[in-house]
Biopython code that builds the backbone (N, CA, C, O; Angstrom):
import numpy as np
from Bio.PDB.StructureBuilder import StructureBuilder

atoms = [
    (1, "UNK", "N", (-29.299, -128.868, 20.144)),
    (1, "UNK", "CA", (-28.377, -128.308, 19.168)),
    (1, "UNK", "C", (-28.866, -126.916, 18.767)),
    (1, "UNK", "O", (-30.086, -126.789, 18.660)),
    (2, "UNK", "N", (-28.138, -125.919, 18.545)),
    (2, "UNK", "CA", (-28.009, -124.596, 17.977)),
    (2, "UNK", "C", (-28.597, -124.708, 16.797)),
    (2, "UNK", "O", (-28.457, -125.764, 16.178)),
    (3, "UNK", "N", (-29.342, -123.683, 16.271)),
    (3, "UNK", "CA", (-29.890, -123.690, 15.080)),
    (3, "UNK", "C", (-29.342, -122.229, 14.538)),
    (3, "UNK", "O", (-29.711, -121.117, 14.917)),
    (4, "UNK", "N", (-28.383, -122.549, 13.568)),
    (4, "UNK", "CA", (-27.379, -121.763, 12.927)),
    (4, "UNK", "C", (-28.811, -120.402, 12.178)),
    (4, "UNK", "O", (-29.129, -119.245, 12.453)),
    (5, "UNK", "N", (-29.163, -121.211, 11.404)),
    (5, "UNK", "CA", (-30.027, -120.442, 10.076)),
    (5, "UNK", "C", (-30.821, -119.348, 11.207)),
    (5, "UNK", "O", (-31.227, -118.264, 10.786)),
    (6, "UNK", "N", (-30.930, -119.588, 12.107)),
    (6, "UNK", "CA", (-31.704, -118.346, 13.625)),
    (6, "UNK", "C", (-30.734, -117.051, 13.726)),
    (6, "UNK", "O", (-30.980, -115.850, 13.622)),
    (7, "UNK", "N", (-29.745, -117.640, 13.927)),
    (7, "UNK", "CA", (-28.258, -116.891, 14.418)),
    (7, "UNK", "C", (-28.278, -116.001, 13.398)),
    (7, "UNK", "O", (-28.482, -114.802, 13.586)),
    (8, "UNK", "N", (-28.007, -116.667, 11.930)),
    (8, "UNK", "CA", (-27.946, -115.878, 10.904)),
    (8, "UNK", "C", (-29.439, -114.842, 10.657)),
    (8, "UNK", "O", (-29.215, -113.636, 10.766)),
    (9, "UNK", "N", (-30.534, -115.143, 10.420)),
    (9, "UNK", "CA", (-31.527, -114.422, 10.441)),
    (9, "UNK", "C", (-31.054, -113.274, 11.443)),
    (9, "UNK", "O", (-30.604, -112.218, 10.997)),
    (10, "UNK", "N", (-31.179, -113.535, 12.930)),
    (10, "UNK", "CA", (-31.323, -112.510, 13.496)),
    (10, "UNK", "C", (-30.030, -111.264, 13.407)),
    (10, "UNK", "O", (-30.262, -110.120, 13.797)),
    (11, "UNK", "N", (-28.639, -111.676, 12.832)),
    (11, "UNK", "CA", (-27.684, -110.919, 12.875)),
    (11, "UNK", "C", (-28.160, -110.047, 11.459)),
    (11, "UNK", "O", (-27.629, -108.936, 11.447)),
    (12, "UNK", "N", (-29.101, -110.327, 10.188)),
    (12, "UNK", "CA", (-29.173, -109.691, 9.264)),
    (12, "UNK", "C", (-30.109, -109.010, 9.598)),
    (12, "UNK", "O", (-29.939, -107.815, 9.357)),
    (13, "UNK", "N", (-31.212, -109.315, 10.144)),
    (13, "UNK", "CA", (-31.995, -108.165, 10.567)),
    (13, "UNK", "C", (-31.499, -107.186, 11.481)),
    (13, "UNK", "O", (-31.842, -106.004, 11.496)),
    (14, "UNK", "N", (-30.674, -107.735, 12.244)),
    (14, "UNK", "CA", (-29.529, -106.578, 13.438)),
    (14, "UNK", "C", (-29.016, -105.303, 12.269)),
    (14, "UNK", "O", (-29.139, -104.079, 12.322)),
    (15, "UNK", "N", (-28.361, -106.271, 11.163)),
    (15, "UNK", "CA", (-27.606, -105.533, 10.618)),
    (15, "UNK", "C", (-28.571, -104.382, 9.244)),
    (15, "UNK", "O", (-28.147, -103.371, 8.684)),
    (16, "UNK", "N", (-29.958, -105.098, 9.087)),
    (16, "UNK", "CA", (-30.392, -104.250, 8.203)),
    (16, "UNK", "C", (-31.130, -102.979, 9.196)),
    (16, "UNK", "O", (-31.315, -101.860, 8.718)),
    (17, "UNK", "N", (-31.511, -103.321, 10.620)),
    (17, "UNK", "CA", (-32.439, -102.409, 11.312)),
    (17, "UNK", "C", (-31.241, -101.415, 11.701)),
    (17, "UNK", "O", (-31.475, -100.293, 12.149)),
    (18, "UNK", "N", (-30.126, -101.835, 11.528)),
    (18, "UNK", "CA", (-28.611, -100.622, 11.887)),
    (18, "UNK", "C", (-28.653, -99.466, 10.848)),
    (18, "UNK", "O", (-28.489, -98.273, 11.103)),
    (19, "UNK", "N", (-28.933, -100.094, 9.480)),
    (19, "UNK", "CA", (-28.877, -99.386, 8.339)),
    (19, "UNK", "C", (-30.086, -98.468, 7.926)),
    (19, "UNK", "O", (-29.933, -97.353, 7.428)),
    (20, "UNK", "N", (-30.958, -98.887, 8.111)),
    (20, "UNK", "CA", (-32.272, -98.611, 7.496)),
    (20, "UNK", "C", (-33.040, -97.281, 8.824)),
    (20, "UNK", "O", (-33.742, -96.377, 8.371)),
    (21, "UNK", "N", (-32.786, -97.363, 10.311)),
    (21, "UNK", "CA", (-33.649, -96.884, 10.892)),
    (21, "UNK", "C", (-32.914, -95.372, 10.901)),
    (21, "UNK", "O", (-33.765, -94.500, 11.074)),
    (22, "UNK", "N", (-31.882, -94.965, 10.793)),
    (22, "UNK", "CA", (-31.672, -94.136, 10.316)),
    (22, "UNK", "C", (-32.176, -93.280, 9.412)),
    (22, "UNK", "O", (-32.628, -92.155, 9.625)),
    (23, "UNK", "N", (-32.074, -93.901, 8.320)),
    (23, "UNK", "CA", (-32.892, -92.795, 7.153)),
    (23, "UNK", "C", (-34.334, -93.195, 6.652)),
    (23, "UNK", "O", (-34.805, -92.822, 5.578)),
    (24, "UNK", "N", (-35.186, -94.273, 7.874)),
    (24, "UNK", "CA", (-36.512, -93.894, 8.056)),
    (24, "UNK", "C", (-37.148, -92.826, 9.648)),
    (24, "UNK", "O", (-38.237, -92.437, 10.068)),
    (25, "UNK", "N", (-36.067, -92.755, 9.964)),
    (25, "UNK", "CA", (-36.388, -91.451, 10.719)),
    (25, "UNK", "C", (-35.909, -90.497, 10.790)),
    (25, "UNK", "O", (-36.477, -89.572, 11.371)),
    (26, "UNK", "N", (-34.560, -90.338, 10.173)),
    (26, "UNK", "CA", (-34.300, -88.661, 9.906)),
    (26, "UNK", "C", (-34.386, -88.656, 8.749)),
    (26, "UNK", "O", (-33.634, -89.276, 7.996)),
    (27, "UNK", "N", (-35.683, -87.681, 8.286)),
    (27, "UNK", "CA", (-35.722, -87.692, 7.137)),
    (27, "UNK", "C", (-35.714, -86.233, 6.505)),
    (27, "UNK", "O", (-36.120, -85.906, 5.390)),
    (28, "UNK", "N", (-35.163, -85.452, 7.478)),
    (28, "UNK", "CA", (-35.160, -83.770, 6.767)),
    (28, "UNK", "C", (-33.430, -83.936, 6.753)),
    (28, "UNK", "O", (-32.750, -84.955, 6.637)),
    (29, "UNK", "N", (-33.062, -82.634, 6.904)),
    (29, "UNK", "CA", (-31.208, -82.614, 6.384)),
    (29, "UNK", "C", (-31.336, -82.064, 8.022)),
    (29, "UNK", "O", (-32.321, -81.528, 8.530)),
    (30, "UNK", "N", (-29.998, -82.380, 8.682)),
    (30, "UNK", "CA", (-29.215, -81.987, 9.493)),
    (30, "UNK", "C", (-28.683, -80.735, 9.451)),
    (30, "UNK", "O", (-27.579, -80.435, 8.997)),
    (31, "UNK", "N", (-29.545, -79.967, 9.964)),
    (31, "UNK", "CA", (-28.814, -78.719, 10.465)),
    (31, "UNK", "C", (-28.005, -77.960, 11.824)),
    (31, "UNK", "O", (-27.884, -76.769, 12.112)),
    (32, "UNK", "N", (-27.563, -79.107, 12.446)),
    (32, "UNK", "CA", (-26.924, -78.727, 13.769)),
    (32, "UNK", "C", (-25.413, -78.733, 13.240)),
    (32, "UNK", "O", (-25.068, -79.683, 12.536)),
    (33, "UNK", "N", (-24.472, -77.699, 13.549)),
    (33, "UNK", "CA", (-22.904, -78.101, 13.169)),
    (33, "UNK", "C", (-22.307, -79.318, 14.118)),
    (33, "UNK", "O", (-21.414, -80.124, 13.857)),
    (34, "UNK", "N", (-23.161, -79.158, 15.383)),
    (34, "UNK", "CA", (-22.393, -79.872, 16.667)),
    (34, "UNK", "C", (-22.949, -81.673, 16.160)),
    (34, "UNK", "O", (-22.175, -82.584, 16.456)),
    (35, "UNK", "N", (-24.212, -82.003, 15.459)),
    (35, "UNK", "CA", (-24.786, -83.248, 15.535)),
    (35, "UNK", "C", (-23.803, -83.565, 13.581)),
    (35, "UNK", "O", (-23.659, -84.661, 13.039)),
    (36, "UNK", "N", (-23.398, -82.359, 13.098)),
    (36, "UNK", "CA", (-22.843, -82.504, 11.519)),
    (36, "UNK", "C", (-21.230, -83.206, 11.867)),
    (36, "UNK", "O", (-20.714, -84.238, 11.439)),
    (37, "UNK", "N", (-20.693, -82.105, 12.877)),
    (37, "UNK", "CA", (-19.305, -82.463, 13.265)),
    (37, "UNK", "C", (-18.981, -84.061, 13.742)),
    (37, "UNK", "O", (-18.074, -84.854, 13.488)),
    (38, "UNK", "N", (-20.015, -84.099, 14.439)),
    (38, "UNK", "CA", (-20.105, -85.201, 15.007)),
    (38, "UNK", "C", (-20.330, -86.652, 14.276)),
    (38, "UNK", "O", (-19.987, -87.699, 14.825)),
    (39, "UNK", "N", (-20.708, -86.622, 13.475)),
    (39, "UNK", "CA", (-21.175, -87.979, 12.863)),
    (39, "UNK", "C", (-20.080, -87.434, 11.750)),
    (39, "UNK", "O", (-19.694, -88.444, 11.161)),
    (40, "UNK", "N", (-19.503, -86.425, 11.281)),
    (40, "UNK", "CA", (-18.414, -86.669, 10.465)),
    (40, "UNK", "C", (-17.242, -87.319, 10.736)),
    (40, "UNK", "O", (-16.494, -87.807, 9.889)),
    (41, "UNK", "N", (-17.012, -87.325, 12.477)),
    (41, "UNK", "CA", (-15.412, -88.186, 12.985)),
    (41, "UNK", "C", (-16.032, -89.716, 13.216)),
    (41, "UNK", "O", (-15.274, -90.680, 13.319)),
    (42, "UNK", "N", (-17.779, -89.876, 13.302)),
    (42, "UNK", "CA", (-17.643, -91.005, 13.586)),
    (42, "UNK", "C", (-17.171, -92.296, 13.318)),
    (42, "UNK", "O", (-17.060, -93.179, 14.168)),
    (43, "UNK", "N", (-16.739, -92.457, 11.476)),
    (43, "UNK", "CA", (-16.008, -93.171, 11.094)),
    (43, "UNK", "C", (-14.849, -93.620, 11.232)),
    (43, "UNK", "O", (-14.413, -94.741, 10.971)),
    (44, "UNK", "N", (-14.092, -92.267, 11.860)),
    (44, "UNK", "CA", (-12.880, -92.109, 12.237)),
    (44, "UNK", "C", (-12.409, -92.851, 13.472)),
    (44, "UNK", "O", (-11.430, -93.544, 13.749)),
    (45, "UNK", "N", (-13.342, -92.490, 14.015)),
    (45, "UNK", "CA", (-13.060, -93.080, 16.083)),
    (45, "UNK", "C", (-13.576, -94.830, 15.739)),
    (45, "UNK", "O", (-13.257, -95.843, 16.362)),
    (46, "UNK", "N", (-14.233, -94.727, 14.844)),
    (46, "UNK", "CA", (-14.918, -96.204, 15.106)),
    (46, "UNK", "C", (-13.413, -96.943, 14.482)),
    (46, "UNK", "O", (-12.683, -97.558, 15.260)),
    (47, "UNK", "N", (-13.141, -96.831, 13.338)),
    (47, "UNK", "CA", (-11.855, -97.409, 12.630)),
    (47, "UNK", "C", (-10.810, -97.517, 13.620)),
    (47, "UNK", "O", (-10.364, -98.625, 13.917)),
    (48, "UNK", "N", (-10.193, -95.985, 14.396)),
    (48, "UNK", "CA", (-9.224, -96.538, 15.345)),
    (48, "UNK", "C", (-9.714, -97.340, 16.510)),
    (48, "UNK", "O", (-8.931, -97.971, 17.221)),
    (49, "UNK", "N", (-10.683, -97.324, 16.660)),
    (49, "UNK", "CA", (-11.215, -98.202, 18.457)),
    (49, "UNK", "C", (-11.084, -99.488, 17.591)),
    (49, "UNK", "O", (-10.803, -100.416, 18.350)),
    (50, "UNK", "N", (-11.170, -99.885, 16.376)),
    (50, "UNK", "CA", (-10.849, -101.519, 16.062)),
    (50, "UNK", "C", (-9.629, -101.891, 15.747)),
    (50, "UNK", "O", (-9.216, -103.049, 15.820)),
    (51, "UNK", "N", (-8.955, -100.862, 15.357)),
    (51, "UNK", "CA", (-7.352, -100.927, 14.895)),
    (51, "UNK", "C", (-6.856, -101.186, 16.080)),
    (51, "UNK", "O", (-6.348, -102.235, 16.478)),
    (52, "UNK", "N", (-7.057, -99.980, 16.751)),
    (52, "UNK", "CA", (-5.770, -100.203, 17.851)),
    (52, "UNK", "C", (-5.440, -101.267, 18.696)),
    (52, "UNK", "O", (-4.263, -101.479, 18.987)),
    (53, "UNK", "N", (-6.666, -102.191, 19.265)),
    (53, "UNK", "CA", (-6.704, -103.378, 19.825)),
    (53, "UNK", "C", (-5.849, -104.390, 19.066)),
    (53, "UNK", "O", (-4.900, -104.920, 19.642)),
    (54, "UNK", "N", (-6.217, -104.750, 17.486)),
    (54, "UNK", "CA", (-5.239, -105.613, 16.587)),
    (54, "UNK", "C", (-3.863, -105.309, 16.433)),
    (54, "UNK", "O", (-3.024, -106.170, 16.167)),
    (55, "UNK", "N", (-3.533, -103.738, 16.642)),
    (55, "UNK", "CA", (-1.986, -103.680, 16.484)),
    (55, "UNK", "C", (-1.372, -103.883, 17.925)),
    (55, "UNK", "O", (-0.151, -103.807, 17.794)),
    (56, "UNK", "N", (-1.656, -104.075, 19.049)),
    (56, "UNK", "CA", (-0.782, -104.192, 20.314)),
    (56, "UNK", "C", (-1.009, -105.778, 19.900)),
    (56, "UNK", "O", (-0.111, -106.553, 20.231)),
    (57, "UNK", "N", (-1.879, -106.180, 19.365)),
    (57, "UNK", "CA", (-1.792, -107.902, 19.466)),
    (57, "UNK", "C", (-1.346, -108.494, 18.149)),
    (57, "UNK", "O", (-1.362, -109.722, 18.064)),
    (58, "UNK", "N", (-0.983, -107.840, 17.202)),
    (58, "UNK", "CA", (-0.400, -108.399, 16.213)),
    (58, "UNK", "C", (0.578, -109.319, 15.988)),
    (58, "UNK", "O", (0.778, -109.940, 14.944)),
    (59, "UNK", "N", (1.378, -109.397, 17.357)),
    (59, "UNK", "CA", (2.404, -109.842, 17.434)),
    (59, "UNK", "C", (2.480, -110.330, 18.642)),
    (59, "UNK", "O", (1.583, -110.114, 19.458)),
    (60, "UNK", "N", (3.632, -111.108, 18.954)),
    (60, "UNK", "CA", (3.692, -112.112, 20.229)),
    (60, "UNK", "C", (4.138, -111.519, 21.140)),
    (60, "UNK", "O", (3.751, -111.988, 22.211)),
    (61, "UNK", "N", (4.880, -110.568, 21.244)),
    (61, "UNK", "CA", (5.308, -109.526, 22.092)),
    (61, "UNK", "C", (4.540, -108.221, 22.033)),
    (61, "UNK", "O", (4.511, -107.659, 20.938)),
    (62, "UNK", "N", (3.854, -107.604, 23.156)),
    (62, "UNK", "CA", (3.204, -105.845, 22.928)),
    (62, "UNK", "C", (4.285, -105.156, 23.050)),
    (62, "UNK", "O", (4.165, -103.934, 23.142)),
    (63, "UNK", "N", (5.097, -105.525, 23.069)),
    (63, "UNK", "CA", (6.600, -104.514, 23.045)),
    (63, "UNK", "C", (6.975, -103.726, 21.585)),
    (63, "UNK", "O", (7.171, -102.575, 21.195)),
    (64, "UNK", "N", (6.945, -105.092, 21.044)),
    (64, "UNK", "CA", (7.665, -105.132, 19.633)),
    (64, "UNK", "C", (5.947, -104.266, 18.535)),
    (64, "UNK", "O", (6.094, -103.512, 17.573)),
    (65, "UNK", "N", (4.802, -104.634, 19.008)),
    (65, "UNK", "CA", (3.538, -104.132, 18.290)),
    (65, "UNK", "C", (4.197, -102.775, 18.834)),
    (65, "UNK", "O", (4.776, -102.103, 17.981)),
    (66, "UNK", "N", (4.178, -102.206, 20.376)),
    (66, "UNK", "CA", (4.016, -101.123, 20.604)),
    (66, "UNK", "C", (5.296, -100.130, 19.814)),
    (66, "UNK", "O", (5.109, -98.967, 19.457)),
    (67, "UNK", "N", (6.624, -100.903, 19.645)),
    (67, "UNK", "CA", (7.483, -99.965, 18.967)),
    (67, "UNK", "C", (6.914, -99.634, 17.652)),
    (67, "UNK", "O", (6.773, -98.468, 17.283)),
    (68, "UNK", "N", (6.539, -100.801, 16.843)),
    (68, "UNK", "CA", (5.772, -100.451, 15.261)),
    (68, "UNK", "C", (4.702, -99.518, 15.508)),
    (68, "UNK", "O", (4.743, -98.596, 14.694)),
    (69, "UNK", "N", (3.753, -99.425, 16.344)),
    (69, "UNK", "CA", (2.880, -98.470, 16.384)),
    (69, "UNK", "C", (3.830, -97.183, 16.377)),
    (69, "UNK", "O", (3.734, -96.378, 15.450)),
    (70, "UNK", "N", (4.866, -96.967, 17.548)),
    (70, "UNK", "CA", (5.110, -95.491, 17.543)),
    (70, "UNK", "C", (6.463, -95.153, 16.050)),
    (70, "UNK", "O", (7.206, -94.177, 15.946)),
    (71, "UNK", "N", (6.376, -96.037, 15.366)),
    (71, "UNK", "CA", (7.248, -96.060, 14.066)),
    (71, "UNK", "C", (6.643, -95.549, 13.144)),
    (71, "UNK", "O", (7.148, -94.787, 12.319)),
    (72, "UNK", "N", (5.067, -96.039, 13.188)),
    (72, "UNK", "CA", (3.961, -95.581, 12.065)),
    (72, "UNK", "C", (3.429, -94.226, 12.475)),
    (72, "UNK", "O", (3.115, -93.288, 11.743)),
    (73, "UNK", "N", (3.393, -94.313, 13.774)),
    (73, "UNK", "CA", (2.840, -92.336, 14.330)),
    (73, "UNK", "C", (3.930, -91.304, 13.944)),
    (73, "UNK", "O", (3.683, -90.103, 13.829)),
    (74, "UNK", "N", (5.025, -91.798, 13.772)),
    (74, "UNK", "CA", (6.142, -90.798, 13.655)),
    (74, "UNK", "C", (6.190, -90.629, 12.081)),
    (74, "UNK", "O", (5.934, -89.499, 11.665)),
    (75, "UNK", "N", (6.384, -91.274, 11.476)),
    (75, "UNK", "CA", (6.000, -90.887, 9.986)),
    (75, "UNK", "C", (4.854, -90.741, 9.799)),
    (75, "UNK", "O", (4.695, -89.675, 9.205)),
    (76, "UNK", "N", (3.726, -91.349, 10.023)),
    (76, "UNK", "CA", (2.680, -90.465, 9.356)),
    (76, "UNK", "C", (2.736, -89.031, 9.870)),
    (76, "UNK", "O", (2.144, -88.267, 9.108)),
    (77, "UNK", "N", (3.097, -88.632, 10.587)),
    (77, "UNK", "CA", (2.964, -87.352, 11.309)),
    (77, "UNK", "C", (3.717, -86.792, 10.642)),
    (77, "UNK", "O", (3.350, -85.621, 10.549)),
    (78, "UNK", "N", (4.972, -87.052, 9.876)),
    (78, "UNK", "CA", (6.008, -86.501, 8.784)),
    (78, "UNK", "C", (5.719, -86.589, 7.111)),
    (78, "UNK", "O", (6.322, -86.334, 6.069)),
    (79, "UNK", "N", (4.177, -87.207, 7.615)),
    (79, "UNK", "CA", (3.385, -87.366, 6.156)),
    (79, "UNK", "C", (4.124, -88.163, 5.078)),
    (79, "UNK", "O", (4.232, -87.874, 3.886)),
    (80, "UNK", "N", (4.705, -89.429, 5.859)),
    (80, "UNK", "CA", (5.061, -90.274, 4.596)),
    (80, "UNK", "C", (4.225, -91.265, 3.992)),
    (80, "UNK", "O", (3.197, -91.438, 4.648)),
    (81, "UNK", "N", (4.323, -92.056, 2.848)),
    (81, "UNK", "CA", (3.193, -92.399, 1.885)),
    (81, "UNK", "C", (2.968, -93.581, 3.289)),
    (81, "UNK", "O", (3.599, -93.835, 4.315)),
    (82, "UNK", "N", (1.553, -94.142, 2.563)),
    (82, "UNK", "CA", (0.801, -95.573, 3.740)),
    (82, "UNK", "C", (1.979, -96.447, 3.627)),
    (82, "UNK", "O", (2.627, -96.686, 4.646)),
    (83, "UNK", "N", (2.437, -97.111, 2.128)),
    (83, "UNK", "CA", (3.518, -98.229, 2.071)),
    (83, "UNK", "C", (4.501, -97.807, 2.833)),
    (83, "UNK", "O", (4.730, -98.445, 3.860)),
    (84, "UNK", "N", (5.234, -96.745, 2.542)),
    (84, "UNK", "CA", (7.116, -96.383, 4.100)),
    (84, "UNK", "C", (6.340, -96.563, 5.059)),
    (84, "UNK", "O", (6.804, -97.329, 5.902)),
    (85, "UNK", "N", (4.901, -95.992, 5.370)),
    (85, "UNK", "CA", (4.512, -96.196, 7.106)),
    (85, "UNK", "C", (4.662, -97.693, 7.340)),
    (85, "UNK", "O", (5.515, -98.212, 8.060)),
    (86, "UNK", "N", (3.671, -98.351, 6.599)),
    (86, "UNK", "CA", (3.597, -99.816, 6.535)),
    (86, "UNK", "C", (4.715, -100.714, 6.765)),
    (86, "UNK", "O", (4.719, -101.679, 7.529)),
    (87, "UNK", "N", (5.853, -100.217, 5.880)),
    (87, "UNK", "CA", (7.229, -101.425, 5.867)),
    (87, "UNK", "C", (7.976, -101.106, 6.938)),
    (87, "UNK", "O", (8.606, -101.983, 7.529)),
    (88, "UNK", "N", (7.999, -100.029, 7.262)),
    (88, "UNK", "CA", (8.935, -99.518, 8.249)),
    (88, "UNK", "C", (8.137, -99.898, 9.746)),
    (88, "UNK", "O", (8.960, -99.841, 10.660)),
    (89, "UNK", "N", (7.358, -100.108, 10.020)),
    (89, "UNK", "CA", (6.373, -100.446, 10.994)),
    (89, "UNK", "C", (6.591, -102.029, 11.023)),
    (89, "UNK", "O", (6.919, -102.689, 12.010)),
    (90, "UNK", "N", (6.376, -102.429, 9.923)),
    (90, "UNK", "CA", (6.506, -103.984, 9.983)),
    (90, "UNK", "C", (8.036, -104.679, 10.128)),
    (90, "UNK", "O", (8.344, -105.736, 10.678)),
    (91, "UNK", "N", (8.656, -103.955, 9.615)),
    (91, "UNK", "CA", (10.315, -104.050, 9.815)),
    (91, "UNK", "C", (10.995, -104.179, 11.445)),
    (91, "UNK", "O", (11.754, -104.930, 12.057)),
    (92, "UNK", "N", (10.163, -102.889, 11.698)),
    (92, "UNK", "CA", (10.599, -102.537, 13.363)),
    (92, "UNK", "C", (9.870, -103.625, 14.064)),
    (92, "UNK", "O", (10.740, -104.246, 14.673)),
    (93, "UNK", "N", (8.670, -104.188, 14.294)),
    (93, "UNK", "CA", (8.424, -105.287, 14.797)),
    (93, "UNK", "C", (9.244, -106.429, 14.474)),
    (93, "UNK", "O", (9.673, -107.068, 15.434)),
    (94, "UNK", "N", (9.538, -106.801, 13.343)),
    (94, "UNK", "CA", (10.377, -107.780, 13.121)),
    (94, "UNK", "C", (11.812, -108.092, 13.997)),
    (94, "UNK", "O", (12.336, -108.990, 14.655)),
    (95, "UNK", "N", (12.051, -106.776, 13.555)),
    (95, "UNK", "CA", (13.478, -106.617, 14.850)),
    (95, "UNK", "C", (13.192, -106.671, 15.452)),
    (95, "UNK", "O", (13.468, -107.765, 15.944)),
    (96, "UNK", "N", (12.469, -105.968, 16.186)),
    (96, "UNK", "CA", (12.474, -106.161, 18.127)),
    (96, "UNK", "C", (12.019, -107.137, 18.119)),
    (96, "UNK", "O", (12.402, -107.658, 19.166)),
    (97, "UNK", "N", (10.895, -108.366, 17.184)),
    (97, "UNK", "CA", (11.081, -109.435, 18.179)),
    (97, "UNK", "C", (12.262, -110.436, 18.236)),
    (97, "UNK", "O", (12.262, -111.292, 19.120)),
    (98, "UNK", "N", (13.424, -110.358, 17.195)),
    (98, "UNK", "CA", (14.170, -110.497, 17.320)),
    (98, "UNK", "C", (15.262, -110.751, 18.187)),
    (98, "UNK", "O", (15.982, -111.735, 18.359)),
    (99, "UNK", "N", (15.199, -109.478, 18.754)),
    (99, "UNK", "CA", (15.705, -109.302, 19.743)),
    (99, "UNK", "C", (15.220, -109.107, 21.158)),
    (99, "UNK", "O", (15.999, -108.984, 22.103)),
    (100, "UNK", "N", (14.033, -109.084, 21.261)),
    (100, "UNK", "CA", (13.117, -109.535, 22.653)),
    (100, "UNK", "C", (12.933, -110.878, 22.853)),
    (100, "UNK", "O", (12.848, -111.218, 24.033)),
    (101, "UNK", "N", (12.863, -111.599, 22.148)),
    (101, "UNK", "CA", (12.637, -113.244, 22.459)),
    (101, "UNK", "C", (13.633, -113.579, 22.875)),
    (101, "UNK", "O", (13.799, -114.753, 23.207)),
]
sb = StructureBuilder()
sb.init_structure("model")
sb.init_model(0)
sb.init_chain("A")
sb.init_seg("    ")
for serial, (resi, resn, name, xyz) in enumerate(atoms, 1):
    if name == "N":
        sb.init_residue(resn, " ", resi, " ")
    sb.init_atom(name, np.array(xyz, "f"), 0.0, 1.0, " ", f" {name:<3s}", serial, name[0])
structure = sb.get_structure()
């Protein structure tokens, strides 16, 4: 049998040696623009590389995810608030699966 309380130990130490080895080894300030730029989008790329996988599968059809995705790119791009992106995204999936099934 698996011994859970292992699993757990070793994923918190995974997760504290993620956090911690960082700012026990860089310990002056960052002066490169290219290494500054860089770790400024990293939040960014990391958020969409997990999003985007959940929205083609959100739904039972990638048809109906893929129309809501390009529903939400088109208004945000017209800078409307998160909620119109949101309902209108979730709306348009609704229909098409509607009408794809």
């Amino acid at each position: 049998m698996h011994n859970i309380y292992l699993y757990i130990l070793v994923m918190a130490l995974v997760t504290y040696l993620i956090r911690m080895l960082p700012l026990t080894l860089i310990r002056n300030e960052i002066k490169s623009k290219y290494i500054k730029s860089f770790l400024y989008y990293v939040p960014y790329a990391t958020l969409a590389a997990m999003t985007f996988p959940a929205i083609l599968h959100a739904s039972d059809d990638v048809r109906a995810s893929a129309m809501g995705f390009l529903v939400a790119l088109i208004l945000s791009y017209r800078k409307k608030s998160l909620l119109t992106v949101a309902a209108c995204a979730c709306i348009v999936v609704f229909v098409a699966e509607l009408f794809l099934v």
